[in-house]
LOMIVO-915608 format. One record per residue (C-alpha): x, y, z; residue in three letters; residue number from 1. Coordinates in steps of 0.5 Angstrom, whole numbers, plus 500, padded with zeros to 3 digits. Layout:
N
VOBA east north  up seti romi
VOBA    X     Y   Z  ALA  NUM
...
// end
This chain:
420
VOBA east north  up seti romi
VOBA  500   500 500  UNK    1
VOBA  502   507 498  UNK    2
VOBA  502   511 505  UNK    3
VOBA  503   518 506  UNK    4
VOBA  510   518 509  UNK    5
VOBA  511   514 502  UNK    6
VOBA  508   519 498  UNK    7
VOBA  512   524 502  UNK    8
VOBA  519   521 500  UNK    9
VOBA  517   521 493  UNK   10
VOBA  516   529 493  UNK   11
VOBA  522   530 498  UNK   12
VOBA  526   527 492  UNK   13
VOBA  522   529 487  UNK   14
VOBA  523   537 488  UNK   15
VOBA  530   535 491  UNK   16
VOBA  532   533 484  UNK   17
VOBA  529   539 481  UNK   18
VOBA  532   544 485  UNK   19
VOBA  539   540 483  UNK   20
VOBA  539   539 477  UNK   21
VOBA  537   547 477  UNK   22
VOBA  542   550 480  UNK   23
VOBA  547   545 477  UNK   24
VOBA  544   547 469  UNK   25
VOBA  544   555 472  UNK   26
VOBA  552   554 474  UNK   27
VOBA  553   552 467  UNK   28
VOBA  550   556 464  UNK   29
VOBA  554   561 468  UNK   30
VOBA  560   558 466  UNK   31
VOBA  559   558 458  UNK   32
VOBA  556   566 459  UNK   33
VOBA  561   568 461  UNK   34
VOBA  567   564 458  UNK   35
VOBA  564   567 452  UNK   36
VOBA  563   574 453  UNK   37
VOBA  570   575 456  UNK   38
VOBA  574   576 450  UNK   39
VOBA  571   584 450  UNK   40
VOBA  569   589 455  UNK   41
VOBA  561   590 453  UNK   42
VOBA  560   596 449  UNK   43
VOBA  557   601 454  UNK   44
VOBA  563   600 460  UNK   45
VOBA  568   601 453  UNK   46
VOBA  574   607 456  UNK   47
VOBA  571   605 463  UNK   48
VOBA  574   599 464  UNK   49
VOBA  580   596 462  UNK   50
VOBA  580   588 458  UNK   51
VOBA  584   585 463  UNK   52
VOBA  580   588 469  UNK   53
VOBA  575   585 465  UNK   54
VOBA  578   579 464  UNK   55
VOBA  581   578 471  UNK   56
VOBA  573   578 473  UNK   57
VOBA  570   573 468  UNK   58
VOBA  575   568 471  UNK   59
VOBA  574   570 478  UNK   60
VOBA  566   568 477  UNK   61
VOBA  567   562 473  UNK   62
VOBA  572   559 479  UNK   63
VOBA  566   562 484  UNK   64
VOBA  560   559 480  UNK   65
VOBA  565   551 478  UNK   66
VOBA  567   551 487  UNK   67
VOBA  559   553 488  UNK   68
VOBA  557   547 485  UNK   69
VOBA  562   543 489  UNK   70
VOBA  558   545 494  UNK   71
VOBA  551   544 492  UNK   72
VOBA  553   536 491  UNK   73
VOBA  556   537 498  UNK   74
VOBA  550   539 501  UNK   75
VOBA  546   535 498  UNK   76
VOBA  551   529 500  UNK   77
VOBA  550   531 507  UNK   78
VOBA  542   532 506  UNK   79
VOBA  540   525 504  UNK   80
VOBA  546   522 508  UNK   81
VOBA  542   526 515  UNK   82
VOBA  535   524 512  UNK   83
VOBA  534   518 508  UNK   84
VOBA  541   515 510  UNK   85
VOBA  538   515 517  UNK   86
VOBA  543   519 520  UNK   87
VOBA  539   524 523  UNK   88
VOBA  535   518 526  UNK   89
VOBA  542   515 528  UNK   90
VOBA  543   521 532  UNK   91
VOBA  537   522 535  UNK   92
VOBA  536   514 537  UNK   93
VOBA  543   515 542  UNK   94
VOBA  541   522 545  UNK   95
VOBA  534   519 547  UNK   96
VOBA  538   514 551  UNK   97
VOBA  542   519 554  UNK   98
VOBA  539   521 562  UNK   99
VOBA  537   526 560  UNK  100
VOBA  529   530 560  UNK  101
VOBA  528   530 553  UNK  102
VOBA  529   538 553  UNK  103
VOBA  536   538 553  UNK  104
VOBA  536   531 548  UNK  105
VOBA  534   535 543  UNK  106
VOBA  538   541 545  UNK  107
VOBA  544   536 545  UNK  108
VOBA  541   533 538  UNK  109
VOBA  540   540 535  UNK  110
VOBA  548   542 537  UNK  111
VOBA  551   535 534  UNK  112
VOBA  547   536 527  UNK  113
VOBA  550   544 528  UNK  114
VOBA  558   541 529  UNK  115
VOBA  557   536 523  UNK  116
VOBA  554   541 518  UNK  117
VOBA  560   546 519  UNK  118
VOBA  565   540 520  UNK  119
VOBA  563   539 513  UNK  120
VOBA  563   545 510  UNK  121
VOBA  569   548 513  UNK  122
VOBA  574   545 508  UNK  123
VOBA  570   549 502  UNK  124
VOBA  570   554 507  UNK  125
VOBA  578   554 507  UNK  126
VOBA  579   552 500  UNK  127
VOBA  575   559 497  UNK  128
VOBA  579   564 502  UNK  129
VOBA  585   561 502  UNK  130
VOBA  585   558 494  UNK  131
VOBA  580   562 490  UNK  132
VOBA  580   569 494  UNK  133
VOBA  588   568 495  UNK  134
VOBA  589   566 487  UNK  135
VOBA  586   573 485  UNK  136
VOBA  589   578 490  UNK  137
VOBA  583   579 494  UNK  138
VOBA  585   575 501  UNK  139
VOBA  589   579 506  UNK  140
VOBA  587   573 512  UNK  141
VOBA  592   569 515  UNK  142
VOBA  590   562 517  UNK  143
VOBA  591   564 525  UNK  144
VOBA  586   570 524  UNK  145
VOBA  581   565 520  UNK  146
VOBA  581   560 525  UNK  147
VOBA  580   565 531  UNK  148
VOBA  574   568 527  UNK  149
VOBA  571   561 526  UNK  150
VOBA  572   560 534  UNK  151
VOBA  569   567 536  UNK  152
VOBA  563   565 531  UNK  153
VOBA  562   558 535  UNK  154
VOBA  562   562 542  UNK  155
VOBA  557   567 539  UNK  156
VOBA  553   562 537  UNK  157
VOBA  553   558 543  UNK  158
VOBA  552   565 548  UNK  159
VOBA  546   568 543  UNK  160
VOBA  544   562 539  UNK  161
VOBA  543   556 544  UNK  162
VOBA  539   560 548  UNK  163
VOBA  534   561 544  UNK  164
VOBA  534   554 541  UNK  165
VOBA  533   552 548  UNK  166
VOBA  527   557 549  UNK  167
VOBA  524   554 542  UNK  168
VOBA  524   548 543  UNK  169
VOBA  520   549 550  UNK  170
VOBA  515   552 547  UNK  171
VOBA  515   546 543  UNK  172
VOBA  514   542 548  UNK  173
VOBA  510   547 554  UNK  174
VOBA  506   552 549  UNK  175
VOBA  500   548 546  UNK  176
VOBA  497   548 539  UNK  177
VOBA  501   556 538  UNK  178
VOBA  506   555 540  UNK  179
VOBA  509   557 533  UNK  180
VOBA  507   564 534  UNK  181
VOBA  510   565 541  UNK  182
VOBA  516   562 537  UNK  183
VOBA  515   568 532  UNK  184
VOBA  515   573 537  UNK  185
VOBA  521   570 541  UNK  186
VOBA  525   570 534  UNK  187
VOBA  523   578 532  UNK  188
VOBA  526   579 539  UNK  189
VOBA  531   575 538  UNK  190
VOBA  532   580 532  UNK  191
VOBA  531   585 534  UNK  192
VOBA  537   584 540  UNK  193
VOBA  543   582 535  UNK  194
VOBA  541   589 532  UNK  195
VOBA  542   592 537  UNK  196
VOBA  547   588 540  UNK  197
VOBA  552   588 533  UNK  198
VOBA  555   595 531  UNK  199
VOBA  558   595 540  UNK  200
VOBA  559   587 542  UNK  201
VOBA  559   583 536  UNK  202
VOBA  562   587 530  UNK  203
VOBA  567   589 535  UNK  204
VOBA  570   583 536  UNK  205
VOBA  571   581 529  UNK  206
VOBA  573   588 526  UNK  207
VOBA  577   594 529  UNK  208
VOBA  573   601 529  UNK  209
VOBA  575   607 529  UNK  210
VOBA  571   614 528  UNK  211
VOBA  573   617 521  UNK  212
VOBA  578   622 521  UNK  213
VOBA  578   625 513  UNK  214
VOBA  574   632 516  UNK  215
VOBA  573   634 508  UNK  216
VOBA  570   627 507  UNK  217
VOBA  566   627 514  UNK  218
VOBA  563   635 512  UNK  219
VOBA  561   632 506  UNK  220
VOBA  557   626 509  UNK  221
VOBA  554   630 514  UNK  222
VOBA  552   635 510  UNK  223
VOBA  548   629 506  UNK  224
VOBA  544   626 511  UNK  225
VOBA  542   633 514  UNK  226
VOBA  539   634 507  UNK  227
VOBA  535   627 507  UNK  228
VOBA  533   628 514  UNK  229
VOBA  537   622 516  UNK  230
VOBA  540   621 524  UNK  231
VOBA  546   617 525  UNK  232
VOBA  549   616 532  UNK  233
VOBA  557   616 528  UNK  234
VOBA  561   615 522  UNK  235
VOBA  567   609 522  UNK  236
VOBA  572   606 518  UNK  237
VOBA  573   598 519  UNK  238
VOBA  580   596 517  UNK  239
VOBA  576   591 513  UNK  240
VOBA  583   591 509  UNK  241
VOBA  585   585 514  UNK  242
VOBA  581   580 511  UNK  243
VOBA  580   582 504  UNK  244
VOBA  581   587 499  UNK  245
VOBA  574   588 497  UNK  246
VOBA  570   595 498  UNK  247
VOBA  564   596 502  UNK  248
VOBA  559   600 506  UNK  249
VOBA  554   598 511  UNK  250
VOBA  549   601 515  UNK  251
VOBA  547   598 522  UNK  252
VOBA  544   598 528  UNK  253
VOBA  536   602 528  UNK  254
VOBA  533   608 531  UNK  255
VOBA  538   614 534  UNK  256
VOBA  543   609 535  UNK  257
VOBA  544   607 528  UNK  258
VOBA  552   607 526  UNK  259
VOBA  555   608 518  UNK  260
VOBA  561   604 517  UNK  261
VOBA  566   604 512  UNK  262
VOBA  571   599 510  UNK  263
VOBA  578   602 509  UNK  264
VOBA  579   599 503  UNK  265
VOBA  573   603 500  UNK  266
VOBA  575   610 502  UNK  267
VOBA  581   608 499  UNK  268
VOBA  579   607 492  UNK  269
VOBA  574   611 491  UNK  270
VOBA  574   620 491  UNK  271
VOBA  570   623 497  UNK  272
VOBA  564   625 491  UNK  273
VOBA  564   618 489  UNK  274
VOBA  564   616 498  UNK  275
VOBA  559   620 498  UNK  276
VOBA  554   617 492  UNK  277
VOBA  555   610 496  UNK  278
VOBA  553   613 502  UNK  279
VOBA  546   617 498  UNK  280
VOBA  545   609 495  UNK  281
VOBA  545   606 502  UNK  282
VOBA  541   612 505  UNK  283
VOBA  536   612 499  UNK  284
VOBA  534   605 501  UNK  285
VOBA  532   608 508  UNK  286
VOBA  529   614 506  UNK  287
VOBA  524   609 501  UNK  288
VOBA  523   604 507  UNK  289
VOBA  526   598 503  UNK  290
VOBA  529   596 511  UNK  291
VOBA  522   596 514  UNK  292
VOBA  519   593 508  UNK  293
VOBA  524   588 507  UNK  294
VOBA  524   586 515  UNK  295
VOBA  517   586 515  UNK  296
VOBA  517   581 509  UNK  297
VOBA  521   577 513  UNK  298
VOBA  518   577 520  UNK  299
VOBA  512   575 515  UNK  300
VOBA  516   570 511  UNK  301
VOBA  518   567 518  UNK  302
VOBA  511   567 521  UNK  303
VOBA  508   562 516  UNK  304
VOBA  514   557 516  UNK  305
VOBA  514   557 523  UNK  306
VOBA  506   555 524  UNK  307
VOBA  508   551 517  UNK  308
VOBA  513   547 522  UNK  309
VOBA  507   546 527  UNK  310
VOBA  503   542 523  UNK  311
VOBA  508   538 521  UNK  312
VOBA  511   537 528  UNK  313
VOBA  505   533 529  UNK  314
VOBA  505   529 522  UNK  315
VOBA  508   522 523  UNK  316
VOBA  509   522 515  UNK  317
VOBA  513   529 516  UNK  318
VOBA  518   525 520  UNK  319
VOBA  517   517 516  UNK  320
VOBA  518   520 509  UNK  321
VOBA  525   523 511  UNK  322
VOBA  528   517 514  UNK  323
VOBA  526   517 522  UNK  324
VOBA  521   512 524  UNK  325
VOBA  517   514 530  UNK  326
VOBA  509   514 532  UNK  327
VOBA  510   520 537  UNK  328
VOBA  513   527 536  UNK  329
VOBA  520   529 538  UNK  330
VOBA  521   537 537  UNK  331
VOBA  529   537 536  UNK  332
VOBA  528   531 530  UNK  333
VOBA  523   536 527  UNK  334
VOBA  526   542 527  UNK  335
VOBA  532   539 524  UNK  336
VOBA  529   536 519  UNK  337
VOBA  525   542 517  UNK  338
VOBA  531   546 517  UNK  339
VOBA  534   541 512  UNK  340
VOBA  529   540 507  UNK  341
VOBA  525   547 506  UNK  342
VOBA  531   549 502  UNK  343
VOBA  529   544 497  UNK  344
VOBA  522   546 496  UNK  345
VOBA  523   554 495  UNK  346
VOBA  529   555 491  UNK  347
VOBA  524   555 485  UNK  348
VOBA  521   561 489  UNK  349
VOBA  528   565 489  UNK  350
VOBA  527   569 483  UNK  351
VOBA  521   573 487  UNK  352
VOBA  525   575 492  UNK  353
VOBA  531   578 487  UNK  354
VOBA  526   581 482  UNK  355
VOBA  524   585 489  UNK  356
VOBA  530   587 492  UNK  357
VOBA  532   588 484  UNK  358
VOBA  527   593 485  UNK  359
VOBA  530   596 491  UNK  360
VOBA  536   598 489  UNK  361
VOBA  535   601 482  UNK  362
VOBA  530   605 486  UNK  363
VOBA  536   607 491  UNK  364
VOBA  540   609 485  UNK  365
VOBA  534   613 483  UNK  366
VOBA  534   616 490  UNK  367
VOBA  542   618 489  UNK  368
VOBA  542   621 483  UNK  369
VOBA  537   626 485  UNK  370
VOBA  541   628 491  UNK  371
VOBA  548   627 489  UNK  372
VOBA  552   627 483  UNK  373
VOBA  549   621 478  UNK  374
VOBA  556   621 476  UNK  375
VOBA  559   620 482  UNK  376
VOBA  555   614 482  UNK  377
VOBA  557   610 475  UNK  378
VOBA  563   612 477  UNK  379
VOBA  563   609 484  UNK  380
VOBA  560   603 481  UNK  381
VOBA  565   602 476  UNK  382
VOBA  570   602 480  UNK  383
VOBA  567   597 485  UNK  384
VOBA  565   592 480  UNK  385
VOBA  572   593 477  UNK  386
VOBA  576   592 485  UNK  387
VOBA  570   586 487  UNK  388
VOBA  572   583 480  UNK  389
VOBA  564   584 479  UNK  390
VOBA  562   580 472  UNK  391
VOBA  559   585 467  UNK  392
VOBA  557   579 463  UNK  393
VOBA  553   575 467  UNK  394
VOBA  548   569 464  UNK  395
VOBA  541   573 465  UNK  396
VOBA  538   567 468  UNK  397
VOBA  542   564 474  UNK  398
VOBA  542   572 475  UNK  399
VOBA  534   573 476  UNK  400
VOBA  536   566 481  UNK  401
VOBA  542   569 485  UNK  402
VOBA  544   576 485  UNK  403
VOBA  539   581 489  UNK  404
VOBA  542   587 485  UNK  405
VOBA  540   589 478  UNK  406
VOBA  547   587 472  UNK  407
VOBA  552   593 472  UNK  408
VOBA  550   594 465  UNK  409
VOBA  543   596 466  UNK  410
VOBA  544   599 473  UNK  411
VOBA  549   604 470  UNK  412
VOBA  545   605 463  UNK  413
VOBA  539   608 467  UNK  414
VOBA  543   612 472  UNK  415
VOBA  546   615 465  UNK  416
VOBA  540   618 463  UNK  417
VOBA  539   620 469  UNK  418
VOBA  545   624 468  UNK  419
VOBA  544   627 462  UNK  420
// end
């Protein structure tokens, strides 16, 4: 007889198989588009780009995009092997005879299914910093300063993270048919302290910070966030320098509290008008309220899948059809599975959430093109592209799945009618 948690098995591998298959037919895809366009800077970026730049970017994409693939065959090695190779049943069968209250099982259950997940990605992890970063000049870390990065990641997430597992996995077992909602409100408050909590604890611990120094450049950025009515507790450089060599700028923290940081290496490379057009983009995704879209699309996002989970929790099939047999629900199990296996089912969903943050950031061009020079911005952009080894040729349908910016051609031909 054809049960339900058979039926589950099916479609779990049925969408697992497009879902790999997809992503390993868009990073050919990606590979061939730009292996063929890399002969010649597009027409429009001529005189603003130089064909070895140009060059040094194609193949900096194509060994990214070929290593990316090792990735998803990886994970999804690691996918069927917790699932239906029954290692997370393994592993959930020797928590269970352990002298504890099956709080701390599934809370043990949880921190071993996490330790194996990031052992197994720790050789790709060192292998792009250290072969595919290091071959194109853009990893400034030393394996010391990498090792110490992954130790401070596991203890932060022992301090913030195991708390609120902890807390989840209670409410799982002690809140009722809602416990799902309580668990949202416990993951927006979770949120809403790693806010607050990164620009002066966490970030710290990682980066050094320092108030900007260049008067000329702060004159200049005050005077733009007093036009566009924005508040900001500081301006800072962080010597991203001492990682890598790409460029960036952030904004963090909410409310009065807010910081703008900027990577040394950024400020660096671009003149203050162009700094200051950066800046305008960030301050245009504010001003038009794409954070508190964005966060509220999330919290939303968040809010379905965790009352998806609670019916699940209580589905014998959801756990059978995944290779753990059992007749009552164990709440460590489902969380892990769950975790596991919603990747699968909403990749196909991924150009959605590009297309809206596509949306976003021509709008925050848009947004500094009327508050500062239209100019500085292309320039700051082709600079960024050419210093990041940005491709200006990628394959238009891997990047509708994966790139939450627009491509640098139709970014910059929009801002040069904007200055025209």
């Amino acid at each position: 007889m054809f049960s339900s948690a058979n039926f589950f098995t099916v479609l779990f591998l049925l969408a697992l198989g497009v879902s790999v298959a997809l992503q390993l037919w868009l990073a050919r895809r990606q590979v061939r588009h730009v292996t063929a366009h890399r002969s010649a800077v597009p027409a429009h970026f001529a005189g603003r780009i130089a064909l070895s730049a140009h060059q040094k970017a194609a193949d900096y994409t194509v060994a990214r995009t070929r290593l990316s693939t090792v990735d998803i065959v990886i994970d999804t090695c690691v996918l069927l092997a917790l699932t239906l190779g029954g290692g997370l049943w393994a592993a959930a069968s020797w928590t269970s005879t352990l002298p504890l209250e099956p709080l701390w099982q599934d809370v043990l259950l949880i921190v071993i299914m996490t330790v194996v997940t990031g052992v197994v990605a720790l050789p790709l992890s060192w292998y792009r910093t250290f072969v595919v970063e290091q071959r194109f000049g853009f990893n400034r870390m030393t394996l010391g300063l990498w090792l110490k990065d992954l130790i401070k990641a596991a203890l932060i997430g022992v301090v913030l993270g195991l708390p609120l597992v902890t807390l989840v996995l209670w409410l799982m077992a002690r809140a009722g048919s809602l416990w799902w909602f309580y668990a949202w409100l416990a993951w927006v408050g979770f949120q809403a302290l790693l806010l607050a909590l990164y620009p002066t604890v966490i970030a710290p611990l990682f980066n050094k910070f320092r108030p900007l120094a260049d008067v000329k450049l702060k004159e200049r950025v005050e005077r733009l966030l007093a036009r566009c009515g924005f508040a900001a507790k500081g301006l800072f450089v962080m010597d991203g320098s001492t990682r890598s060599s790409h460029g960036n700028a952030y904004f963090t923290g909410f409310g009065a509290a807010r910081r703008i940081v900027f990577f040394d290496t950024l400020l660096e490379r671009l003149q203050p008008e162009e700094v200051e057009a950066v800046l305008a983009h960030e301050l245009g995704h504010f001003k038009l309220r794409h954070v508190l879209k964005r966060t509220l699309w999330s919290a939303l996002g968040s809010l379905a899948f965790l009352a998806l989970l609670g019916w699940l929790t209580h589905e014998m099939w959801f756990y059978s059809g995944l290779g753990v047999p059992g007749d009552a629900p164990r709440y460590g199990v489902a969380l892990v599975l769950f975790m596991l296996t919603l990747p699968v089912f909403t990749f196909v969903a991924a150009p959605l959430a590009s297309l809206y943050s596509r949306r976003h950031e021509f709008e925050a061009d848009a947004y500094a093109a009327r508050n500062v020079s239209a100019s500085a911005l292309v320039g700051a952009l082709v600079k960024l592209y050419q210093d990041n080894a940005s491709t200006l040729t990628p394959d238009p349908l891997h990047s509708a799945f994966y790139d939450s910016h627009p491509p640098a051609t139709a970014r910059i031909a929009r801002l040069d009618v904007a200055r025209t």
